[in-house]
VOPAGU-2260 file (C-alpha; in pm, 1 decimal, decimal comma):
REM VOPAGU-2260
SITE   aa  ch    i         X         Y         Z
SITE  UNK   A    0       0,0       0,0       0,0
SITE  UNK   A    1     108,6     335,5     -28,7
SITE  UNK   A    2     241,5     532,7     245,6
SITE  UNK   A    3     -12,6     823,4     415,4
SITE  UNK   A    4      83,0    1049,0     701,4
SITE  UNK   A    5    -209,5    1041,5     866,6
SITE  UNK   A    6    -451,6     763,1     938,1
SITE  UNK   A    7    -762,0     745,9    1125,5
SITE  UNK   A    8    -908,5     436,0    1358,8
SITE  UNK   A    9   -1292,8     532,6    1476,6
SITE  UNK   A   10   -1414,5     340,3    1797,1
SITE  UNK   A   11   -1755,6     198,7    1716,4
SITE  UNK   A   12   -1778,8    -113,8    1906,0
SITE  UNK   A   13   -1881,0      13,6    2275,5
SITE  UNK   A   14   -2184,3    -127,9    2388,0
SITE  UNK   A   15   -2309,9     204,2    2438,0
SITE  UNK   A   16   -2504,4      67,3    2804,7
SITE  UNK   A   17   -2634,2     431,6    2938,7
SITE  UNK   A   18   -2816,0     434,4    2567,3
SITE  UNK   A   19   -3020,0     159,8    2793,8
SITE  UNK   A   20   -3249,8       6,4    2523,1
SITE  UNK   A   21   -3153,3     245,8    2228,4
SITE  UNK   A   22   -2892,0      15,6    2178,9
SITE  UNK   A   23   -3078,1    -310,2    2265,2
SITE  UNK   A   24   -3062,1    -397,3    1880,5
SITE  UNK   A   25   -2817,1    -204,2    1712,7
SITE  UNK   A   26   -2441,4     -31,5    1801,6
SITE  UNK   A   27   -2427,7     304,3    1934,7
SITE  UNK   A   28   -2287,5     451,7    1661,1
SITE  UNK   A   29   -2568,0     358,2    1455,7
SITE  UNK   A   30   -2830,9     574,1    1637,2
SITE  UNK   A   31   -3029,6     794,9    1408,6
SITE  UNK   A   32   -2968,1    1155,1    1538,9
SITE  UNK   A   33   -3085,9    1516,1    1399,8
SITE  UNK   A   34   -3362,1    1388,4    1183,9
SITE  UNK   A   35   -3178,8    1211,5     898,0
SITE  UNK   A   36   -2812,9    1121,3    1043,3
SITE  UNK   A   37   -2625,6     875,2    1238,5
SITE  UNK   A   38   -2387,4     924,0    1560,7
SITE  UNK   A   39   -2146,9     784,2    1335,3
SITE  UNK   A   40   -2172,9    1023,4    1035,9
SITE  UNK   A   41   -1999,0    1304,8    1234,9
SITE  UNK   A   42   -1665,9    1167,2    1259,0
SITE  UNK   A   43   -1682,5     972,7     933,1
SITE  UNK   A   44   -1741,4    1320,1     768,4
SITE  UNK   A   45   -1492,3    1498,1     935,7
SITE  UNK   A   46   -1223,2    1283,3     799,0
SITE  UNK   A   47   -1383,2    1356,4     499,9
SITE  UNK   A   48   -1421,4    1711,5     491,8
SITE  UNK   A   49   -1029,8    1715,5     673,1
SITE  UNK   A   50    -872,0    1495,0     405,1
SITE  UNK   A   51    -811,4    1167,9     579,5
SITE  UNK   A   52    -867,1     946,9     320,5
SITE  UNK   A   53    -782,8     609,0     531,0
SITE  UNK   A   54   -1011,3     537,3     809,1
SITE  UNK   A   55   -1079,5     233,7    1031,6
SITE  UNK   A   56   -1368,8     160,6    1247,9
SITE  UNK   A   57   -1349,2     -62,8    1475,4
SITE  UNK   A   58   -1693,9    -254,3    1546,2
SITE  UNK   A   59   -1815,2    -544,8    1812,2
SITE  UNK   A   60   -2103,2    -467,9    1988,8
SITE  UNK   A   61   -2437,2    -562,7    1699,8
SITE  UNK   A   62   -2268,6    -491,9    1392,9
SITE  UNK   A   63   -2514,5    -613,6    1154,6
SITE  UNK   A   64   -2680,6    -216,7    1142,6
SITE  UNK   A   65   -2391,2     -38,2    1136,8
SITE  UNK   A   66   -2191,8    -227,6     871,7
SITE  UNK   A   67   -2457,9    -222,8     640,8
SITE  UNK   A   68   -2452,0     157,5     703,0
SITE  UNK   A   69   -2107,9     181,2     617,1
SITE  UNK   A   70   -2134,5       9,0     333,4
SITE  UNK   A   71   -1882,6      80,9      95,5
SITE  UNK   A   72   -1817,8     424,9     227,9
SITE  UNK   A   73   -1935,3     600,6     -46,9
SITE  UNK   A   74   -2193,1     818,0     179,8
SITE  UNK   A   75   -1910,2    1004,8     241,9
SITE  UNK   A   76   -1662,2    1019,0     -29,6
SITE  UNK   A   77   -1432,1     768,2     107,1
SITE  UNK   A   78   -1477,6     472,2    -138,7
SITE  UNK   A   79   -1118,2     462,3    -265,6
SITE  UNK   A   80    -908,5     236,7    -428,1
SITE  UNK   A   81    -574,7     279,7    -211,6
SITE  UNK   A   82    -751,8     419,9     115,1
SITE  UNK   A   83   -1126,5     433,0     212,7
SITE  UNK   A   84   -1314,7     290,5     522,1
SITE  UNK   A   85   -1251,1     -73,4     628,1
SITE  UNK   A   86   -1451,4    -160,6     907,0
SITE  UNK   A   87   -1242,2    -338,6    1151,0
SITE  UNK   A   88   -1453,1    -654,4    1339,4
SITE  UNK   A   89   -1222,3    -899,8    1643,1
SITE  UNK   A   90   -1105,4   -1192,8    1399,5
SITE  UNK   A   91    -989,8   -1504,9    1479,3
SITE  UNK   A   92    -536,2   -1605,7    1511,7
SITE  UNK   A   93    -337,7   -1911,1    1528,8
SITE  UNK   A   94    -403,0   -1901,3    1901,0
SITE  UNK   A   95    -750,1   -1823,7    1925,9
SITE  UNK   A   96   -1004,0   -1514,4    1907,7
SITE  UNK   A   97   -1034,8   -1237,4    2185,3
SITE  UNK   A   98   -1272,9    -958,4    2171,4
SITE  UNK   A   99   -1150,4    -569,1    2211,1
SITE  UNK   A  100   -1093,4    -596,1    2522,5
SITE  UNK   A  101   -1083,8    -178,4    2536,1
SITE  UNK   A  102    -997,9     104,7    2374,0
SITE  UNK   A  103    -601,3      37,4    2370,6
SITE  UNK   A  104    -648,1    -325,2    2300,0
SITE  UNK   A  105    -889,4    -273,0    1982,0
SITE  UNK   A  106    -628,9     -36,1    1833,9
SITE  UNK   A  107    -347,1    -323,2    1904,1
SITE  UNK   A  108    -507,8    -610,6    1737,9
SITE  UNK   A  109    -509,0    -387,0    1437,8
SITE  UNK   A  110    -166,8    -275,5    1440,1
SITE  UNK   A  111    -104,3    -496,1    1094,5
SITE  UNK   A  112    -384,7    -304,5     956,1
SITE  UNK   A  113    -218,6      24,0    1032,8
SITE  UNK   A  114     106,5    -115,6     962,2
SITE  UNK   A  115     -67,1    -170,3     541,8
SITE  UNK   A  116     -28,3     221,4     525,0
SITE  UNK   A  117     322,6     268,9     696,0
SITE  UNK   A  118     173,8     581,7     854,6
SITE  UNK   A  119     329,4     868,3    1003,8
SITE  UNK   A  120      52,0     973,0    1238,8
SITE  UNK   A  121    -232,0     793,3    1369,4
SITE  UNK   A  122    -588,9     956,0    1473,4
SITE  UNK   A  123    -821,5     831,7    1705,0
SITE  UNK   A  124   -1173,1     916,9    1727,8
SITE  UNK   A  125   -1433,4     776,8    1893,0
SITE  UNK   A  126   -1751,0     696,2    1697,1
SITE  UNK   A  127   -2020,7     859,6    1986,6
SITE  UNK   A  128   -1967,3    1216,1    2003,5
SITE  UNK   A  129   -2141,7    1513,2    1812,2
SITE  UNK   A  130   -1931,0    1785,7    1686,2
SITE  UNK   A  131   -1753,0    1970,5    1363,7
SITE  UNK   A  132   -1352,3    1991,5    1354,1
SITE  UNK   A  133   -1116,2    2024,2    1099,4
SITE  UNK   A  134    -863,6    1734,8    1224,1
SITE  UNK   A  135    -627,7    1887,3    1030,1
SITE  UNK   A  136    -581,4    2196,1    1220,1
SITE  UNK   A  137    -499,4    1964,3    1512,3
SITE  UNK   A  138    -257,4    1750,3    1304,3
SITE  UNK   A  139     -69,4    2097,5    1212,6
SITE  UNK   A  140     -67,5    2229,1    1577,5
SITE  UNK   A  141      81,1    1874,8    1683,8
SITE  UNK   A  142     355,5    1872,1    1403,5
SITE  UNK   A  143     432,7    2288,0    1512,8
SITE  UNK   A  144     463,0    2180,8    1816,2
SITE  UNK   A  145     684,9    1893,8    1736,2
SITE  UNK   A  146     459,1    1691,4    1966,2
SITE  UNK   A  147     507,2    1300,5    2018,9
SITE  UNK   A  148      72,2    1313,6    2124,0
SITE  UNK   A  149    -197,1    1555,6    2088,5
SITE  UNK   A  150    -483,2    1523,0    2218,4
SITE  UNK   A  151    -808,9    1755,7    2220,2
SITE  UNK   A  152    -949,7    1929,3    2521,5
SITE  UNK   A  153   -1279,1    2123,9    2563,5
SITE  UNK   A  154   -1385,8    2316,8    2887,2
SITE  UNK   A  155   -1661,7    2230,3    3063,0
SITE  UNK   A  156   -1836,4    2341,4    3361,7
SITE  UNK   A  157   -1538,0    2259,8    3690,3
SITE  UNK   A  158   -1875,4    2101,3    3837,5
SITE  UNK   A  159   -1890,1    1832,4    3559,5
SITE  UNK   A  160   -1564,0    1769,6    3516,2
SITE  UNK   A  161   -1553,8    1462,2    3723,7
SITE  UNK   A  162   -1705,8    1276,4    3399,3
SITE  UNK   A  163   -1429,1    1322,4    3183,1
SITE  UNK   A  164   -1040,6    1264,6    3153,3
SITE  UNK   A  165    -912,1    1624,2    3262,8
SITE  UNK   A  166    -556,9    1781,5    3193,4
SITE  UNK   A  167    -355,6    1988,5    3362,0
SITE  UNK   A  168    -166,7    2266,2    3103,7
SITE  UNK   A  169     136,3    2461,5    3092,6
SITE  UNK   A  170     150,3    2793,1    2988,7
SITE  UNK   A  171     304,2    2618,0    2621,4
SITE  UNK   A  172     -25,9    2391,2    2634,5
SITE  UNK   A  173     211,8    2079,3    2664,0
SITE  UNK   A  174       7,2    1861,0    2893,3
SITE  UNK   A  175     146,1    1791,3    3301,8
SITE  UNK   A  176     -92,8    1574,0    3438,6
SITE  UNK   A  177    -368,0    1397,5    3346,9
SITE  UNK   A  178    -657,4    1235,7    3597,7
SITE  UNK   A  179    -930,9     992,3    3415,0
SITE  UNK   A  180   -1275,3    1122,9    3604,4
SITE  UNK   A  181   -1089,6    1297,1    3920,8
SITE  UNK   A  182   -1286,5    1295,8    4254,5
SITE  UNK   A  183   -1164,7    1647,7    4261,6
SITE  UNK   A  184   -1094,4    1800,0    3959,4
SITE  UNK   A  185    -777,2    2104,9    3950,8
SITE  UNK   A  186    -879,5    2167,2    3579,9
SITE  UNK   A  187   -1178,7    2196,5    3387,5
SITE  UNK   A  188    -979,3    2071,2    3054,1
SITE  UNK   A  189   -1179,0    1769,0    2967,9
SITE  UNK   A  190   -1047,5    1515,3    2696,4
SITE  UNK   A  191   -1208,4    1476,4    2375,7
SITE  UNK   A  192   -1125,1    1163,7    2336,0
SITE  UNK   A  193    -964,4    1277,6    2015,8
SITE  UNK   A  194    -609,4    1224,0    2032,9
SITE  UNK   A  195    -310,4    1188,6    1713,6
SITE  UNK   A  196       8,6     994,9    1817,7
SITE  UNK   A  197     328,0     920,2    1626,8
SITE  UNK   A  198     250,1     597,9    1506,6
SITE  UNK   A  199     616,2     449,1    1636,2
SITE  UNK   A  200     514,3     594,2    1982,3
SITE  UNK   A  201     207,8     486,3    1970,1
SITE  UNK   A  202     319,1     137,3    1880,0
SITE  UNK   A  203     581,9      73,8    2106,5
SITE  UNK   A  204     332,1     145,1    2401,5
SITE  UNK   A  205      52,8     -47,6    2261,8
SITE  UNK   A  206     305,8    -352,5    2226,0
SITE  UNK   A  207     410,3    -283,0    2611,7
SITE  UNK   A  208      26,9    -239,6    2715,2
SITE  UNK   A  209    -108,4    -593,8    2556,7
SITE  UNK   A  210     152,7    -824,5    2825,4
SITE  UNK   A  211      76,9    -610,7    3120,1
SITE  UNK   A  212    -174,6    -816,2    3253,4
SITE  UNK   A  213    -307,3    -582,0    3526,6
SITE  UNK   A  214    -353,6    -320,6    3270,4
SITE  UNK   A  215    -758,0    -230,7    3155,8
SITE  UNK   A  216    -606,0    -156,0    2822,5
SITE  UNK   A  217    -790,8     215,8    2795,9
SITE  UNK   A  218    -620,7     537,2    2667,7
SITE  UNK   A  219    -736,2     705,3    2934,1
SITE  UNK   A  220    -663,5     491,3    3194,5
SITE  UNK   A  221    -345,9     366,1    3093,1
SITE  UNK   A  222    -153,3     471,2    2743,4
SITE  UNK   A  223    -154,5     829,8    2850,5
SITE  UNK   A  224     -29,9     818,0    3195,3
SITE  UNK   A  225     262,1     563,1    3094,9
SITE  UNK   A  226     339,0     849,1    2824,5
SITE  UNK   A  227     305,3    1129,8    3067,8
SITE  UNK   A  228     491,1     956,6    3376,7
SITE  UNK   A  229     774,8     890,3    3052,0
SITE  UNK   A  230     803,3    1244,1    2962,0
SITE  UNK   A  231     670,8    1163,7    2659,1
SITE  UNK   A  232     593,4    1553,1    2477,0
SITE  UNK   A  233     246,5    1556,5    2488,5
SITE  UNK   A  234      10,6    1852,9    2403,7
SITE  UNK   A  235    -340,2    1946,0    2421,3
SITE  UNK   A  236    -544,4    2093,0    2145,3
SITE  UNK   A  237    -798,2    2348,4    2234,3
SITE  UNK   A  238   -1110,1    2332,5    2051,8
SITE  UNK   A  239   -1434,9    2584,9    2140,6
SITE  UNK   A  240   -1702,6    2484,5    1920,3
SITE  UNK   A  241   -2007,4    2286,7    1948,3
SITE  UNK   A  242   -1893,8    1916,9    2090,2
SITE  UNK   A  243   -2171,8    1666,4    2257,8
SITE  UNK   A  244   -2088,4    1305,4    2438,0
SITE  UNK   A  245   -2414,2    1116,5    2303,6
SITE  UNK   A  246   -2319,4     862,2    2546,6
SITE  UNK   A  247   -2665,3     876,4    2770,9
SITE  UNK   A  248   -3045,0     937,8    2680,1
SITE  UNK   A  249   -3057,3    1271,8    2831,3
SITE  UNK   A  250   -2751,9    1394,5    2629,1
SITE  UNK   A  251   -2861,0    1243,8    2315,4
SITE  UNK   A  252   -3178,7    1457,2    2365,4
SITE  UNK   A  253   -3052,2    1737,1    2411,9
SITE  UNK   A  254   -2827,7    1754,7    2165,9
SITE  UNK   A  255   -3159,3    1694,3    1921,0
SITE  UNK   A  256   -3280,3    1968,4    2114,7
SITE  UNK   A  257   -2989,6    2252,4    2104,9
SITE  UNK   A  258   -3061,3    2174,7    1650,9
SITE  UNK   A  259   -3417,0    2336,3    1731,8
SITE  UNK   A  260   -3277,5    2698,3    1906,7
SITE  UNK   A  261   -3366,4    2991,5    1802,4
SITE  UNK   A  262   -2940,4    3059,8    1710,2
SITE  UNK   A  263   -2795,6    2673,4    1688,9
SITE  UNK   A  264   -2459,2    2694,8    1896,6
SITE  UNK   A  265   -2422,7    2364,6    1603,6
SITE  UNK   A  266   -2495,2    2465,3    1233,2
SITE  UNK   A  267   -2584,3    2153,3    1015,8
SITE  UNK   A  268   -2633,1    2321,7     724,8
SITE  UNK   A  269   -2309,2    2506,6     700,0
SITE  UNK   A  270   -2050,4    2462,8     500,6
SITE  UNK   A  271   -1814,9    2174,2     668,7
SITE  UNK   A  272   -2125,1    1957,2     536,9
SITE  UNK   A  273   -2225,8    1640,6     728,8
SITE  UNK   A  274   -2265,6    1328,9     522,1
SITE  UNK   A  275   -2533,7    1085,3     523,6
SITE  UNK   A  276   -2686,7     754,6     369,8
SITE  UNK   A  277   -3096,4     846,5     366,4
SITE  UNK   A  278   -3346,0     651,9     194,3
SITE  UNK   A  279   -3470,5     771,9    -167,8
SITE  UNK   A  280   -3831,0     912,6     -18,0
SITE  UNK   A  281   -4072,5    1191,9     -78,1
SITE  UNK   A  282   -4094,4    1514,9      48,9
SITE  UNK   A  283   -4264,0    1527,7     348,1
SITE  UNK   A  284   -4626,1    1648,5     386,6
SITE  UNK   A  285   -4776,1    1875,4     642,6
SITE  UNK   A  286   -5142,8    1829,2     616,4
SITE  UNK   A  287   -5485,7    2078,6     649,9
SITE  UNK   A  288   -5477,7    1982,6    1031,6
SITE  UNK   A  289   -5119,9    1989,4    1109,9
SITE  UNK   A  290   -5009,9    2242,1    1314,1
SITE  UNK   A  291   -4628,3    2256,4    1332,0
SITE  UNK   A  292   -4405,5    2456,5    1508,7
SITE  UNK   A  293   -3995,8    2523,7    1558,8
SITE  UNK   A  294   -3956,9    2129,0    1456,2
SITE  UNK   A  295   -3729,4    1976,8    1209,8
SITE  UNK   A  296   -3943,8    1752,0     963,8
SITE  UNK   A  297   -3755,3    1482,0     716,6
SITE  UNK   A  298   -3816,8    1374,5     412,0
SITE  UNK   A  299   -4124,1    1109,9     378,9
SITE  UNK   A  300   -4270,8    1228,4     727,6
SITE  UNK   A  301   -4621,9    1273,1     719,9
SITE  UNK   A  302   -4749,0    1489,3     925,5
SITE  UNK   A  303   -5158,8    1552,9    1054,1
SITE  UNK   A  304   -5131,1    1660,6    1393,0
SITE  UNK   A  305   -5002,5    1881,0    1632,2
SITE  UNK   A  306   -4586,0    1863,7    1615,6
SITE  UNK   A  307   -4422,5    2152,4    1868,2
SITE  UNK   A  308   -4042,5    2176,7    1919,5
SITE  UNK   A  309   -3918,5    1820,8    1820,1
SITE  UNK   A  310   -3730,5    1594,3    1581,4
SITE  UNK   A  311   -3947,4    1406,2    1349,2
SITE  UNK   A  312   -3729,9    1164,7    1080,2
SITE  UNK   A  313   -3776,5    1000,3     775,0
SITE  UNK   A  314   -4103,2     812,8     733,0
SITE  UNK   A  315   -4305,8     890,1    1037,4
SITE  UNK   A  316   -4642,0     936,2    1027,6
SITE  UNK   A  317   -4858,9    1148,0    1259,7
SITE  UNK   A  318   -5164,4    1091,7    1265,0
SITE  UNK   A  319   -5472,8    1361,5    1325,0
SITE  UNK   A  320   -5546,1    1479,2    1672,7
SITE  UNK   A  321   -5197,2    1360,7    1791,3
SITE  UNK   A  322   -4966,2    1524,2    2007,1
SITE  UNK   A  323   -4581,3    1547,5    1966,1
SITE  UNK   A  324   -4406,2    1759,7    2238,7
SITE  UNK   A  325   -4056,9    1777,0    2265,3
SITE  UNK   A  326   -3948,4    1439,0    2131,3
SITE  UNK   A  327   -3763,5    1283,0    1921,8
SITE  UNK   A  328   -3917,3    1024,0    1684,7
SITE  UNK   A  329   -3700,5     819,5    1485,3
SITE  UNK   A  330   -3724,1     666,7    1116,9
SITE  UNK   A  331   -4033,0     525,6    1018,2
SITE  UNK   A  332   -4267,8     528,1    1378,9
SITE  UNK   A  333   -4619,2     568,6    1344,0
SITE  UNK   A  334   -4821,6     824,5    1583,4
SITE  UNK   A  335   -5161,3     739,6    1597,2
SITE  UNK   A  336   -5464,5     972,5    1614,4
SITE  UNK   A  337   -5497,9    1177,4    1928,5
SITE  UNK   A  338   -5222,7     993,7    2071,1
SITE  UNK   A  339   -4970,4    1226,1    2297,2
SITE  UNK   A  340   -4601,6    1227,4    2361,5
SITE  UNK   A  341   -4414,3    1444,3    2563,8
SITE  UNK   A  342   -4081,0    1478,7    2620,2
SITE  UNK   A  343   -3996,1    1147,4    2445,4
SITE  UNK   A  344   -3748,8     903,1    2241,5
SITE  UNK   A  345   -3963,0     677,1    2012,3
SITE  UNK   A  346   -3683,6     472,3    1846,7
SITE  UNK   A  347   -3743,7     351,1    1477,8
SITE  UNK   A  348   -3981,3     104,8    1362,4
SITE  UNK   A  349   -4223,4     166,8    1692,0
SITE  UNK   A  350   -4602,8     241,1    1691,7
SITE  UNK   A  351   -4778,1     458,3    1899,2
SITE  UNK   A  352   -5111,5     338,4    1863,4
SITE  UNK   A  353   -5455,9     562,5    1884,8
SITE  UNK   A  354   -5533,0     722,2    2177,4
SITE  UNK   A  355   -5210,2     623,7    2392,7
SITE  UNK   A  356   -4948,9     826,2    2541,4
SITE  UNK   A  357   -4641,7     854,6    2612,8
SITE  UNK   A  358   -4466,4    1056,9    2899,0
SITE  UNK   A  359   -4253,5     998,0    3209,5
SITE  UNK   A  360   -4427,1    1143,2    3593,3
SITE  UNK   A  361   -4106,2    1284,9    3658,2
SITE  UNK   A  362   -4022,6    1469,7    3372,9
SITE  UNK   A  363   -3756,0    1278,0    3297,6
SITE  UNK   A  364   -3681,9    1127,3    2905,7
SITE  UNK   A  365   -3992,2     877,0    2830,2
SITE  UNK   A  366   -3773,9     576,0    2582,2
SITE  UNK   A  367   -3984,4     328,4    2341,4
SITE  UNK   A  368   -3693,7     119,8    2230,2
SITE  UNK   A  369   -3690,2     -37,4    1834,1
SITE  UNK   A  370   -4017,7    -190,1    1728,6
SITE  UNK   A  371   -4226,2    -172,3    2037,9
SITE  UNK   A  372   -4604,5    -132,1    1994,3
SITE  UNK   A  373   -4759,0     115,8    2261,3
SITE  UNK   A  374   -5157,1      20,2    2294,3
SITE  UNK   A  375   -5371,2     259,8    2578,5
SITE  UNK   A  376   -5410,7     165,6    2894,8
SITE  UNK   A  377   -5575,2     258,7    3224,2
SITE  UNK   A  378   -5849,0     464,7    3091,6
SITE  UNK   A  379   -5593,9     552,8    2734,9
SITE  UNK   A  380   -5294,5     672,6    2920,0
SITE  UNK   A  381   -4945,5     476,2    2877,3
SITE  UNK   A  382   -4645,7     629,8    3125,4
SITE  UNK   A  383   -4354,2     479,5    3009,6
SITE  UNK   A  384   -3978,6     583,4    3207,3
């Protein structure tokens, strides 16, 4: 193969657990998000739009979904001859098969995969987050600052930072400590969970990593502090746009919610464009008793009934009388007449069925996972948590 500089591996095999039954039938990365993409799209266009050319992802957890999505990786321009996506399933060796056993380990029992492309630089992303960046910005800041790692920080509020891998800078950004989810944060840099190594580096502690048998084999909880207690030159990368962990209903909500504000802090329609594969449908239709209101509504939708500051995909239909509040209702659901749901995920493939509703009593985020069929009950209501 021929040499690249810079290759990228995607992490899409996580179970994705705190999606609770989002992800009972299909890999995180594959959820549906913003009314005609999926998780997965974001990073996958990135590359694109940054000109990686050569991208892994690394699946496990219910494939089937998401490798059919990838498909050839046309969606987003990356169907090459020399170069493209390969997705990247645990295979069987002379010795036996092990799963990814984490984030360190998945990127090791690919190393002759990397090795193909003889690259100088190697970017990892991980396949769950929501967010535009040109990678290659990064990639220039790490070769400027003749960096042996680089990896991408955000702040966040010092009261969340507890829930993410947080650095500690010097006044040259080169990175002096490092705490994976700190009892007591003394920064509010939180990783990204985007980092670019020198592939040699890189190597030569992923080799060391896979015989350490007390190790959890995580970048965060192991590769970087070996680096940092080594002196290795690492550096962060500052980044102050839009960025969103989809790793838990309430954050996959509202990050469907912040696309429906009045001044998006996230622009999809600007012009780092996000790729996607969407079915060949119709335009949607807003009918004589639809009433409609600061909602996104995707092609094929069909829409008779009331529809007030949500997500409605591809396919859905609404029926008369109905009620959709603040939700999000993925490809292909059916709302039935008069039927009411507030504050809501309705994964794809579900019906709502006439006259029920759906809602939490606590105003937490009501979930229908994939397929379910929601009939009334107790007098027509249906509280679902």
């Amino acid at each position: 193969m021929k040499k690249i500089e810079c290759l990228a591996m995607i992490l899409a095999g996580g179970q994705g657990s705190r999606l609770g039954c989002l992800t009972k039938k299909i890999a995180k990365p594959a959820v549906p998000f913003g009314g005609k993409y999926r998780i997965i799209d974001f990073p996958l266009s990135n590359c694109a739009n940054s000109g990686i050319e050569t991208v892994g992802v690394l699946t496990q957890y219910k494939p089937l979904e998401l490798h059919t999505y990838l498909g050839t990786g046309e969606t987003w321009n990356l169907d090459r001859k020399n170069g493209g996506v390969y997705i990247l399933p645990p295979y069987a060796r002379e010795k036996g098969a092990d799963w990814y056993k984490g984030t360190a380990d998945a990127i090791y029992q690919n190393i002759n995969f990397i090795e193909t492309y003889d690259p100088d630089y190697v970017l990892i992303l991980s396949g769950d987050h929501i967010y535009t960046m040109d990678y290659s910005w990064m990639l220039e800041e790490h070769k400027m600052n003749k960096a042996e790692a680089t990896i991408s920080v955000i702040k966040v509020p010092i009261k969340e930072a507890s829930r993410f891998g947080i650095m500690t800078t010097d006044k040259d950004g080169r990175i002096v400590a490092f705490e994976e989810k700190p009892q007591h944060p003394q920064s509010n840099l939180a990783s990204m969970g985007i980092y670019i190594f020198n592939w040699k580096l890189l190597k030569h502690y992923l080799e060391e990593d896979s015989i350490d048998s007390v190790s959890s084999h995580d970048f965060g909880k192991n590769i970087i502090p070996k680096m940092l207690s080594s002196n290795v030159r690492l550096f962060s990368y500052s980044f102050d746009g839009y960025w969103k962990d989809v790793g838990t209903i309430e954050s996959l909500w509202q990050a469907n919610m912040d696309l429906l504000k009045d001044n998006p802090s996230f622009d999809l329609g600007g012009a780092w464009r996000i790729y996607s594969s969407n079915h060949a449908l119709p335009p949607h239709f807003i009918g004589k008793t639809a009433n409609v209101k600061n909602s996104l509504i995707s092609s094929g939708a069909i829409v008779e009934g009331s529809v007030k500051n949500s997500v409605i995909f591809s396919g859905v239909k609404i029926g008369a009388g109905a009620k959709v509040n603040n939700s999000v209702v993925m490809p292909f659901s059916v709302i039935g007449e008069n039927a009411v749901i507030e504050k809501a995920i309705i994964a794809q493939n579900c019906e709502i069925t006439k006259n029920a509703q759906v809602m939490s009593d606590d105003n937490s985020i009501a979930v229908i996972p994939e397929g379910e069929i929601i009939t009334p009950v107790d007098n027509g209501n249906k509280q679902v948590g």
